[in-house]
C-alpha positions in Angstrom: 0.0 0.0 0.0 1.3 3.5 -1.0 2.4 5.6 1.6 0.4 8.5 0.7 -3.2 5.8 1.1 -1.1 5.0 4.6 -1.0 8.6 6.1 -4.2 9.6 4.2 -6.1 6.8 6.6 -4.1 8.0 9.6 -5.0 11.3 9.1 -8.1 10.6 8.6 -8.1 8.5 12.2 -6.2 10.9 14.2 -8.1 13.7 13.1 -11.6 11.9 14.5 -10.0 10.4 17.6 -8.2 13.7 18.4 -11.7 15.6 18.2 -12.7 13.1 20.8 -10.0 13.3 23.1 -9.7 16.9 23.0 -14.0 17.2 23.3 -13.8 15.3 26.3 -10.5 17.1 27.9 -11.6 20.6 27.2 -15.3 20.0 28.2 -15.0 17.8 31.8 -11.7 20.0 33.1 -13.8 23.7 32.1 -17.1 21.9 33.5 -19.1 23.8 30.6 -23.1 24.4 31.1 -23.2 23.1 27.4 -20.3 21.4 25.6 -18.8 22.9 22.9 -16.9 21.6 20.1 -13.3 22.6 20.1 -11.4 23.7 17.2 -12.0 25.6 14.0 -13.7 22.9 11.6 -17.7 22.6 11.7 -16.9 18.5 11.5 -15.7 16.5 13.9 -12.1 16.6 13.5 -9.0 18.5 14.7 -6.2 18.4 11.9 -3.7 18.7 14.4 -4.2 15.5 15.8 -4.2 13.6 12.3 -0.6 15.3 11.4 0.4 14.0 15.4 -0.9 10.4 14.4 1.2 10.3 11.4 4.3 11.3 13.4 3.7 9.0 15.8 3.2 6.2 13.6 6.6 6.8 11.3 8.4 7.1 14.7 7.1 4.3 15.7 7.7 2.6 12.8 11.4 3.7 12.7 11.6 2.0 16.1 13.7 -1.0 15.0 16.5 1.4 13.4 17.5 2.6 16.6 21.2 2.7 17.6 20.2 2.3 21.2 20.7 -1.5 22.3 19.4 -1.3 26.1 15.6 -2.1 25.5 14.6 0.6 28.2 16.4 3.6 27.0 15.5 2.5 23.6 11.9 3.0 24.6 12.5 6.4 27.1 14.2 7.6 23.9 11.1 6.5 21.6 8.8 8.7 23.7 11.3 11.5 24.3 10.9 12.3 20.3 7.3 11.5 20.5 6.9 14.3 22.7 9.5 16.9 20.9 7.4 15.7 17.7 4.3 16.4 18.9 5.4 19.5 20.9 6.5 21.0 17.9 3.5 20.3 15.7 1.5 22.4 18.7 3.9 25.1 18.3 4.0 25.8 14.3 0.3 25.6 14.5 -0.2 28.0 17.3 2.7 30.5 15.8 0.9 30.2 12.8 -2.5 30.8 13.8 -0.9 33.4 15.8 1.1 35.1 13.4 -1.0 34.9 10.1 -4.3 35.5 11.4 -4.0 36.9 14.7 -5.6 34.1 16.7 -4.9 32.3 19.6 -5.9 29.0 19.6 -4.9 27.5 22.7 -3.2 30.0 25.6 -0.5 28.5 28.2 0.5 32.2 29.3 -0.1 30.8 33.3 1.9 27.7 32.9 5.8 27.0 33.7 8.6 27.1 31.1 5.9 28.2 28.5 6.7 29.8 25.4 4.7 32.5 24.0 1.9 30.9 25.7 1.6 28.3 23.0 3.9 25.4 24.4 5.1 24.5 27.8 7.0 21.6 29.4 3.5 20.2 30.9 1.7 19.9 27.9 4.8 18.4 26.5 4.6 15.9 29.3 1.7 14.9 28.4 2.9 14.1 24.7 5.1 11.7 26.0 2.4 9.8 28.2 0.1 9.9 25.0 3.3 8.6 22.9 3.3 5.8 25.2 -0.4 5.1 25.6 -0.3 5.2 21.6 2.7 2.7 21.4 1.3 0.4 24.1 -2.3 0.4 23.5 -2.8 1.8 19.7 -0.3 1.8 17.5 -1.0 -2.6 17.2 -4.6 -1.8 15.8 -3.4 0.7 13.4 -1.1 -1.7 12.2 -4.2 -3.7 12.3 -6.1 -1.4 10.2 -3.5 -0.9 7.8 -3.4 -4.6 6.9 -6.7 -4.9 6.8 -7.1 -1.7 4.0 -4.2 -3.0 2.1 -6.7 -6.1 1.5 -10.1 -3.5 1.2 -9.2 -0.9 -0.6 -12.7 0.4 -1.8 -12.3 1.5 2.0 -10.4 4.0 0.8 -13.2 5.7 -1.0 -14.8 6.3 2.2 -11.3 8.1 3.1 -11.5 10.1 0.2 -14.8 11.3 0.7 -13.7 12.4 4.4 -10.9 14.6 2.7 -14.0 16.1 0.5 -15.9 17.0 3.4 -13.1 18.0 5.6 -11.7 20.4 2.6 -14.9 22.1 2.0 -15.2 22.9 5.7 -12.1 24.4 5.9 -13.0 26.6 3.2 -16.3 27.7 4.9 -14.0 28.3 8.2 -11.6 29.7 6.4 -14.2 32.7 6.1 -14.6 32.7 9.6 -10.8 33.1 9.8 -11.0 36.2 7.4 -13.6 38.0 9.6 -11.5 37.3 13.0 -8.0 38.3 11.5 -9.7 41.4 10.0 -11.1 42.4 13.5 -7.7 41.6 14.8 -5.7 44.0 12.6 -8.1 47.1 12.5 -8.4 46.6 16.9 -4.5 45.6 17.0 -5.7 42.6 19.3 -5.0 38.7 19.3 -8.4 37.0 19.3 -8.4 34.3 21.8 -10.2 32.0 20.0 -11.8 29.7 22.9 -12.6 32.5 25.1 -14.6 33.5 22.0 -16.6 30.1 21.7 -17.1 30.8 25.7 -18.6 33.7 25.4 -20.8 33.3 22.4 -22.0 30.5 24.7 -22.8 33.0 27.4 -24.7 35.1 25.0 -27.2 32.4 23.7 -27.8 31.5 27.3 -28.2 34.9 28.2 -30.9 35.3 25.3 -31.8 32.3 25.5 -30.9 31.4 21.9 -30.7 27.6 20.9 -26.7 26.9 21.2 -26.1 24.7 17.9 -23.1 22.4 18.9 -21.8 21.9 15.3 -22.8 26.0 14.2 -22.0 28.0 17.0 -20.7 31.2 15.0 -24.4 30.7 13.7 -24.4 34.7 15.5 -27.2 35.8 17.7 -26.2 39.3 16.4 -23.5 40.4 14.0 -19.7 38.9 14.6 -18.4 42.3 14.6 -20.3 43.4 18.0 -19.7 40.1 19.8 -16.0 40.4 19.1 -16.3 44.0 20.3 -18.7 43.1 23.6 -16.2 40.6 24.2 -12.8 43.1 24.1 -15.2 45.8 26.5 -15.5 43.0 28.7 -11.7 41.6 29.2 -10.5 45.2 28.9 -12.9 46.2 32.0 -11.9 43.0 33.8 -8.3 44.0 33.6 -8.7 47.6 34.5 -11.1 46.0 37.5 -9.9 42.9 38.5 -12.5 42.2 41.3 -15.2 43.1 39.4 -17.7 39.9 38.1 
């Protein structure tokens, strides 16, 4: 099987498990009235996670060409460029996002040893426990997988009608990412993208608008003024930090 068919499927499952993982993280440690779906895409998916499932697999892969004899360090080795691999995924992302369109996706500004608030040694921690849990647990079914689609491949039509889907909504986000980087460069602000999901969330509640999970820049009024409600209200929280 080619190895473009090979990272296409793990793309394909990363991005899906990824959306799940990061639904249930985000969700349960925020404690959310409603849950709301993280990242950009309308789909369930998170790219990010689909590129991390792809570098996981090749260095998993490249395993058996290791120098290192002693089986252990072998292995502490494995995870340690698991973690750097993954680590550094997050950060071209974020600096991208950050740089390009003026969002932040994710904000580690209150963690330890972060940098630029878009990586930090914790979260890349917990790259090397998902390395392992991905070795150990995972990484034997997608081998799995990829022998079975090596003997199915009209499977793969149902991948290539994921990357349909998945490229037309990122060309409907992508519009969203025009408006937000416009607001961002005429305001001179970085949007902080969750705390914008948050409070759109707020507002429906507090008009009691249906919140669509899969929709929710579906606006209750114009993007425009809930960006600007939103910038009033950090701006006042700063200047009055005991203030609700």
């Amino acid at each position: 099987m080619s190895i473009f068919l090979t990272l296409a499927y793990l793309f394909f499952v990363g991005s899906v498990l990824g959306w799940v993982l990061e639904l249930l993280f985000r969700n349960l440690t925020q404690r959310h009235e409603k849950w709301v779906n993280p990242g950009f895409c309308t789909g369930p998916y998170l790219p990010i996670y689909g590129c991390g499932l792809c570098v996981l697999f090749l260095l998993a892969s490249l395993e058996q060409y290791s120098l290192i004899a002693a089986p252990f360090w072998n292995k502490a080795f494995l995870f340690l460029s698991m973690a750097v691999g993954m680590t550094l995924i997050e950060y071209l992302a974020g600096l991208f996002c950050l740089k390009f369109f003026k969002v932040r996706l994710w904000d580690y500004s209150g963690l330890w040893g972060n940098v630029q608030g878009i990586i930090c040694p914790l979260f890349s921690f917990f790259w090397a426990v998902l390395g392992a849990i991905y070795y150990f647990f995972i990484h034997p079914y997608i081998l799995g997988g990829l022998a079975w689609l090596s003997r199915n491949l009209a499977f793969s039509f149902f991948i290539g009608m994921f990357f349909g889907v998945f490229l037309i909504d990122v060309a409907h986000s992508g519009n969203l990412v025009v408006k937000l980087k416009r607001f961002a460069e005429e305001n001179q602000v970085i949007v902080r993208y969750e705390a914008l999901k948050d409070h759109i969330l707020q507002l429906h509640q507090r008009n009691q608008a249906k919140y669509r999970f899969f929709r929710p820049f579906r606006e209750v009024q114009p993007l425009g003024e809930i960006l600007k409600e939103m910038q009033e209200s950090l701006e006042s929280r700063i200047k009055h930090p005991t203030k609700p």
